[in-house]
C-alpha atoms as one frame of an Amber mdcrd trajectory, in Angstrom:
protein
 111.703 117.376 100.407 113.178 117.733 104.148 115.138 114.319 105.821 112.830
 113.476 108.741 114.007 114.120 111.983 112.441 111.198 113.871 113.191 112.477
 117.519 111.289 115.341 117.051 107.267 115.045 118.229 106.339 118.227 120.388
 105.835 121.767 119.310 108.026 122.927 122.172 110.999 120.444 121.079 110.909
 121.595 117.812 111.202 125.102 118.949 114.255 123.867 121.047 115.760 122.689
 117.798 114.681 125.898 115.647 116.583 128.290 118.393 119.447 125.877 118.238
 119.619 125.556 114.395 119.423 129.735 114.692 122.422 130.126 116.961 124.618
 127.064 114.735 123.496 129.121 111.081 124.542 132.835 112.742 120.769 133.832
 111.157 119.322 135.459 114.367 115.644 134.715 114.609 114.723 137.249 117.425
 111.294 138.359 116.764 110.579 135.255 114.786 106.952 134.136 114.561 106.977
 129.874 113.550 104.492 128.301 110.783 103.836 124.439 111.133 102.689 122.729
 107.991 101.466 119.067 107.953 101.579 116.416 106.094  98.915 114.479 104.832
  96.946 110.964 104.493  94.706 110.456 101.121  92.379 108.570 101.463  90.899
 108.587  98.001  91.301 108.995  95.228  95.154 108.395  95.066  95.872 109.542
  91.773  92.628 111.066  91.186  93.881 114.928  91.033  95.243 114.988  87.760
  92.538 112.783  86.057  89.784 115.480  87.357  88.150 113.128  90.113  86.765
 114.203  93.426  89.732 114.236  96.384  88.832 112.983 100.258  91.883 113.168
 102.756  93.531 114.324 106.464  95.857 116.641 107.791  97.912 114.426 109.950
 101.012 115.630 112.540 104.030 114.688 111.113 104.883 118.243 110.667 107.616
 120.748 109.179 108.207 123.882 111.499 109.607 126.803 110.302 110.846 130.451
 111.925 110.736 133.275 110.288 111.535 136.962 109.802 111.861 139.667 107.809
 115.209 141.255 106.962 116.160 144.194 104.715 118.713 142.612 103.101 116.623
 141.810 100.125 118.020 138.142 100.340 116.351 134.983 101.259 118.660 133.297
 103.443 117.483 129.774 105.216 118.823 126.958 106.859 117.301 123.599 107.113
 118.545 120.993 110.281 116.884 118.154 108.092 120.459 119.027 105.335 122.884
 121.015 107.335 125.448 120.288 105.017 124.166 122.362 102.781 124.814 125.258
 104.899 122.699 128.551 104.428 120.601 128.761 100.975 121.134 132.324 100.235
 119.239 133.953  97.582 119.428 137.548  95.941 115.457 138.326  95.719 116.001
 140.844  92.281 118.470 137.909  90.819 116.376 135.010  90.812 117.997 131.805
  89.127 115.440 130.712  86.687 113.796 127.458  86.499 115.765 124.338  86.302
 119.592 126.154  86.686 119.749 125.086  90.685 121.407 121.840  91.716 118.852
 118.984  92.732 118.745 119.743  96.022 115.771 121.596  99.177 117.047 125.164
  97.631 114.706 124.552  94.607 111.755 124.846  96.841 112.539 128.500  98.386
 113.465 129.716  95.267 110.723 128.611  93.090 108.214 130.139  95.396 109.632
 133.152  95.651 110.284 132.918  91.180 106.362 132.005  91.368 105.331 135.069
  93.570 107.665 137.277  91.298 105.920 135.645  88.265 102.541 136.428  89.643
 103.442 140.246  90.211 103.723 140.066  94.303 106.925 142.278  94.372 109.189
 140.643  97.544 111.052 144.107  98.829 111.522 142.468 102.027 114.228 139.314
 102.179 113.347 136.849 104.954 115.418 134.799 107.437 114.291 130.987 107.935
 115.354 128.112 110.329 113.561 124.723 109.519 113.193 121.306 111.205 111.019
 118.393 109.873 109.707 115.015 110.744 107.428 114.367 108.072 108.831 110.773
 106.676 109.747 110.002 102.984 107.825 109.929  99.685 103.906 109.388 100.600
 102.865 112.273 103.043 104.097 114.860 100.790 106.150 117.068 103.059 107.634
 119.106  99.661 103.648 120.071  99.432 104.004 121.227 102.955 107.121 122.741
 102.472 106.119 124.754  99.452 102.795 125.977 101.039 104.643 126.861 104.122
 107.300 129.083 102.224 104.585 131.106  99.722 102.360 131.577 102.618 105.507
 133.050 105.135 107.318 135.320 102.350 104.055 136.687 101.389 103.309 137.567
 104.816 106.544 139.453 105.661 105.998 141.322 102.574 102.868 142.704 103.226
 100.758 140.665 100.088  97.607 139.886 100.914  97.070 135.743 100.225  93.809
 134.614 101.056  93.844 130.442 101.908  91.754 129.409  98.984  92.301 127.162
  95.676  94.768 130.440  94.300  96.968 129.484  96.854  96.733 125.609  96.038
  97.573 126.797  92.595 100.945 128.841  93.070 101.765 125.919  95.315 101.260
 123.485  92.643 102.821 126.179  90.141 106.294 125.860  92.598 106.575 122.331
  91.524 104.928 122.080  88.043 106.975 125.112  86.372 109.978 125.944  88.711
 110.646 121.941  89.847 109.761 120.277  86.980 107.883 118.346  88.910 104.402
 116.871  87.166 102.422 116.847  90.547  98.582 117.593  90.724  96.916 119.528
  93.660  95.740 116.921  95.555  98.714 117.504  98.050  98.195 120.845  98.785
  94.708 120.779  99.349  94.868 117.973 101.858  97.349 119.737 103.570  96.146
 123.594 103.310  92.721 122.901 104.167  93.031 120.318 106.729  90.628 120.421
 110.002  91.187 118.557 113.305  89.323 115.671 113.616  87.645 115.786 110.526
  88.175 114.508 106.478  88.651 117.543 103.483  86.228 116.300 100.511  86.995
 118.410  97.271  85.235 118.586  94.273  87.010 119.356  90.874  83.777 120.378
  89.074  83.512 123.827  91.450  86.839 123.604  93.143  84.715 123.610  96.132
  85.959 122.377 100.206  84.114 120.474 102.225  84.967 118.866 105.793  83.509
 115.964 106.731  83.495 114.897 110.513  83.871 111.267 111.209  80.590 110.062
 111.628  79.475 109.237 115.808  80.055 105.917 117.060  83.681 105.478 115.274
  86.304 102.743 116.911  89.515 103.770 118.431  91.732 103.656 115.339  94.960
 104.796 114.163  96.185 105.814 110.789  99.688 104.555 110.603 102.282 105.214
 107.924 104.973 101.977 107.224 107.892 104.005 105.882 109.742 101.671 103.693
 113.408 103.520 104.356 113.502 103.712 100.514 114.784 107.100  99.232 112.460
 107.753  96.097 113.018 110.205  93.615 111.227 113.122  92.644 108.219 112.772
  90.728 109.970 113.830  87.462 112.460 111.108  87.875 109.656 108.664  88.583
 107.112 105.859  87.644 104.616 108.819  88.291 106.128 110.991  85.635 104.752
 107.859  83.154 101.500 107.513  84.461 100.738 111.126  84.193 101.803 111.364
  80.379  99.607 108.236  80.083  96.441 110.122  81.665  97.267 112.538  79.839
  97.056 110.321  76.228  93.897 108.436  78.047  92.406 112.070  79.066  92.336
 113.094  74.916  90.846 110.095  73.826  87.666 110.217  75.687  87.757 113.740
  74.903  88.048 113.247  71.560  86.588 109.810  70.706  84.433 109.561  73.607
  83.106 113.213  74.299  84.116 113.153  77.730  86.260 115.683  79.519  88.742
 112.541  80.448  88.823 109.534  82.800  87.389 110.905  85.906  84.280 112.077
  83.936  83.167 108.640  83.526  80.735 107.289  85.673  78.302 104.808  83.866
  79.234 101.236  83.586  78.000 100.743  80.066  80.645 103.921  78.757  83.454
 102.405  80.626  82.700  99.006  79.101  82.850 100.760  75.593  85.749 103.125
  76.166  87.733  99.826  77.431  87.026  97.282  74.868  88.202 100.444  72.500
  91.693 100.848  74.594  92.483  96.981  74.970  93.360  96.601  71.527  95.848
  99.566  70.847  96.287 100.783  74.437  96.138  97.931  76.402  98.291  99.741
  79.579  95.566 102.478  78.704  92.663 100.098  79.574  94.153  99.081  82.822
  94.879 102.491  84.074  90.878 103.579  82.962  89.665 100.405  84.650  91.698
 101.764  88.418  90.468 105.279  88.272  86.461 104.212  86.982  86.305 101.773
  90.066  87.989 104.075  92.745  85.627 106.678  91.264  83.143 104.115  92.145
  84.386 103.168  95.299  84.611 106.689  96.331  80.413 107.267  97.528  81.107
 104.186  99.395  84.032 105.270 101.343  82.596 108.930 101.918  79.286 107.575
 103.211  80.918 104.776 105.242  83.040 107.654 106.552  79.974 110.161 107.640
  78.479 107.088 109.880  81.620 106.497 111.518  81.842 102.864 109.752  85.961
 102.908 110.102  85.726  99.293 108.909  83.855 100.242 105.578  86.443 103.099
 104.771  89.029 100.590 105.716  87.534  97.907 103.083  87.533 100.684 100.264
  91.437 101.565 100.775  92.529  98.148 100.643  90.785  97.833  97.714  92.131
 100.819  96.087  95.640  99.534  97.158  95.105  96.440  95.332  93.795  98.864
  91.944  96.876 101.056  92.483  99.539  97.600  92.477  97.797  95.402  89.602
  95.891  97.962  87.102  97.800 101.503  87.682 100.861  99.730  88.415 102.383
 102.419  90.420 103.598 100.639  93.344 106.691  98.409  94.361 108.277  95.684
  96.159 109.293  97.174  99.039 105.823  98.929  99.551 104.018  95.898  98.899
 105.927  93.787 101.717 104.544  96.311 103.879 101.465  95.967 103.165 101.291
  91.970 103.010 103.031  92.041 106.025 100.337  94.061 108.458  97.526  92.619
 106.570  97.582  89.456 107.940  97.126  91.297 112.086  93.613  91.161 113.109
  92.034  94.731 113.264  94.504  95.432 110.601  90.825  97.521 108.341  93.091
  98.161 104.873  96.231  99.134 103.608  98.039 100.506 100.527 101.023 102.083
  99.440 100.935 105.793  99.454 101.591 108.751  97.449 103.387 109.049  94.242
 104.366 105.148  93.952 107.466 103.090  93.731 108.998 103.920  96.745 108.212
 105.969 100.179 105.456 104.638 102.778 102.424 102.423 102.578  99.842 103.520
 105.246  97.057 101.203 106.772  94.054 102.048 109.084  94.189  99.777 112.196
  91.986  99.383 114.935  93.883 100.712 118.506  94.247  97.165 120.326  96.146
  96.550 117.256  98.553  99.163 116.698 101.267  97.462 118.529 100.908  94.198
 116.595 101.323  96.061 113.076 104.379  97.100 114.971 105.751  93.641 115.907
 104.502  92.698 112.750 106.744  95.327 110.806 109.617  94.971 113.018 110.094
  90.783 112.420 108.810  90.886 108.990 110.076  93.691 107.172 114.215  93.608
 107.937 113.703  90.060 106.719 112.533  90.809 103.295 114.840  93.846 102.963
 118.242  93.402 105.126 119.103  96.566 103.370 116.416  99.117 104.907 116.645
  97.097 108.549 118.245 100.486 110.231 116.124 102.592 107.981 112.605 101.812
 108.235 109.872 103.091 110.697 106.418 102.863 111.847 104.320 105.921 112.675
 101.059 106.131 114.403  99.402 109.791 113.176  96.578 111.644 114.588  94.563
 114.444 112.312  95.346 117.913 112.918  94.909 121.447 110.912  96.984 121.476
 108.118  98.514 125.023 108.761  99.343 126.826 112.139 100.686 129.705 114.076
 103.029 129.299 116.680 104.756 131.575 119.252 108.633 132.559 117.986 110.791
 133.550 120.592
C-alpha cells in the first residue's frame, strides 16, 4: 500500500527518516518503540491460498518501519513519508467510518484494523501516534499484508490486548482487507510475512493450519532472490484480474464439491480425477479447465520443490518456479506484458535458475532466483532490455537483490 522509498536500506537510516517524518508531522514520537514488517517472496503455490493448497515462502528485507506510541487522545493519528501529501490520517477511535465510506487511499488500512479489532470486541481506549517509512516495491511482495499486520499487532499492544502470533492473527489481518478493503485476498500474504524465519522457508498446511520452517538444505549455492519491479502502478486486488480469478475458483471450488465430491481444486491430487473433472469443464467451462489444470500441476510440482529445497538443490527449486511462471501466464492467465518482458529478458543470463511474475498478477514485479556470479548480469540484462520494451517505465523500474529475514521485529525508538 506504501510508495517505496528506494534510498532507504538500513535500520538506522530508516530511524533517521522516522525522527525526521516526526518533527515535519508535529506528532512527537518520544518514547516511541519501532515495528519492522517484511515483505515477502512465494515460492509456491502462487495462488494456492484461496483454492485450499499447501503455501511454501520467505520473509525477505524490503521492509516497512513504523514508530509508535500511545496517546490519550482516543484518536489514531499517523503519518506516512511514502504519501506526505496526504498529511496526518486522523481518526476518532469511538467514530469509526464504516467499511467502504473512506477515499481510496493508505487511510483504509489504519482504519480497517482498528474497525476489525472493534468488530472482534478488543475495546481501543488508548489512541496511538504513528510515523511510517517503506521500501517494500509495488504489487508482488505484498507490503499492504505487511502494513496491515504491522498496524493490528502495534494498536493492540498499546492497548493492553493480548494477541498471540498465530493463524487468529493471520485471520484479522486477512479480515482488514476482505471486509473493511474490499479487497478479495487470501492468507497466503500474511503468513509468509508473520511467520517468517531468517534463513529458512515457512511451509503451511491448510488441512491443520499448521507452520513449519524449513532450513535450506546444506550444500546450497550462493544465490540471490531478486525482485524485477516493472514500475507499473497496479491496482488493488478488487480492481483487478485477481478479483476474476478468485470468483472463478470460487465457481470451480463448487463444482468439484458438488459434482465431484471434493472440497475444491486444491483437494485434487490423483491424475485419473483431474483427467475426469477436466474433460467435464472443457466443454461448458473451458477457462475453468485451464485454471484446474495450473493449480493440479503446481500442486504437483509442489513435493518437488519442497524436497529439492530441504537438500539445498537451489537449481531444482529454481526449475519448479519457472515452471509455475509459465502455468501462471498460459493456463491461469494472471500475468502481463510488462511482467513477462521481465522475465524473458533475465532468462536468457546463465545462472539465471527460474523466474515468474509475482503476486496478484497483471502488474507489479516478477522475481527470479539467480545464482551470485550472476546477479549483476540480470542487472545489465534489465537495464538494456527492459527501457527498450517499455520507454514509458525507463525512470521507473528497479532491480532488487533480497536476503531472508524474520518477518516481524522490534526495534529501539528513540
Amino acid at each position: 500500500m506504501t510508495s517505496p522509498d528506494t534510498s532507504l536500506t538500513t535500520d538506522t537510516e530508516a530511524r533517521d527518516v522516522l525522527i525526521k517524518l516526526s518533527r515535519e508531522s508535529g506528532l512527537s514520537m518520544e518514547g516511541c518503540r519501532i515495528r519492522r514488517s517484511s515483505s515477502r517472496f512465494c515460492l509456491g503455490v502462487e495462488h494456492g491460498d484461496y483454492n485450499g493448497m499447501e503455501l511454501f515462502g520467505v520473509g525477505t528485507d524490503r521492509f516497512l518501519w513504523m514508530a509508535f506510541r500511545p496517546n490519550d487522545s482516543g484518536r489514531l493519528r499517523l503519518f506516512s513519508g511514502n504519501f506526505p501529501g496526504d498529511g496526518v490520517i486522523d481518526l476518532d477511535l469511538s467514530r469509526l467510518p464504516e467499511p467502504g465510506t473512506l477515499p481510496d487511499s493508505w487511510a483504509r488500512f489504519p482504519a480497517g484494523a482498528a474497525w476489525i479489532l472493534s468488530r472482534q470486541s478488543h475495546p481501543l481506549a488508548r489512541g496511538m501516534d504513528a510515523v511510517l517509512i517503506g521500501n517494500i516495491p509495488g504489487g508482488g511482495m505484498s507490503r499492504s499484508a505487511s502494513l496491515t499486520l504491522n498496524l493490528l499487532i502495534s494498536l493492540a499492544e498499546v492497548n493492553g490486548i493480548a494477541m498471540v502470533r498465530d493463524m487468529g492473527l493471520v485471520d484479522l489481518a486477512q479480515d482488514v482487507e476482505n471486509d473493511y478493503i474490499g479487497s478479495p485476498c487470501g492468507n497466503l500474504d500474511q503468513i509468509m510475512i508473520l511467520f517468517a524465519r531468517e534463513g529458512m522457508g515457512t511451509h503451511y498446511r491448510p488441512e491443520d493450519r499448521s507452520i513449519r520452517h524449513v532450513p535450506l538444505g546444506p550444500g546450497a549455492p550462493d544465490f540471490r532472490i531478486m525482485t524485477l519491479d516493472t514500475g507499473t502502478v497496479r491496482p488493488g486486488l478488487e480492481k483487478s484480474t485477481y478479483r476474476i480469478r478468485h470468483a472463478e475458483c470460487l465457481e470451480l471450488g463448487r463444482i468439484c464439491r458438488e459434482k465431484f465430491g471434493f472440497q475444491g481444486a486444491g483437494a485434487i491430487t490423483d491424475g485419473d480425477d483431474f483427467e475426469r473433472i477436466r474433460s467435464h469443464l472443457e466443454g461448458e467451462h473451458p477457462g475453468l479447465a485451464e485454471r484446474l489444470s495450473y493449480l493440479f500441476h503446481a500442486g504437483q510440482r509442489f513435493r518437488t520443490m519442497l524436497s529439492a529445497w530441504e537438500r539445498g538443490d537451489v537449481a531444482g527449486v529454481g526449475a519448479v518456479f519457472r515452471a509455475d511462471g509459465i502455468g501462471l501466464r498460459d493456463e491461469f492467465r494472471i500475468s502481463g506484458p510488462e511482467l513477462e518482458t521481465m522475465c524473458d529478458l533475465v532468462r536468457t543470463v546463465p545462472g539465471v535458475l527460474g523466474e515468474r511474475m509475482l503476486g496478484g498478477g497483471d502488474k507489479g514485479a516478477s522475481g527470479a532466483l539467480v545464482l551470485a556470479g550472476s546477479e549483476e548480469e540480470v542487472r545489465r540484462a534489465v537495464a538494456t532490455g527492459y527501457p527498450r520494451s517499455h520507454p514509458e517505465y525507463a525512470q521507473r523500474h528497479a532491480v532488487h537483490s533480497c536476503r531472508m529475514v524474520d518477518g516481524i521485529t522490534e526495534l529501539a525508538g528513540w
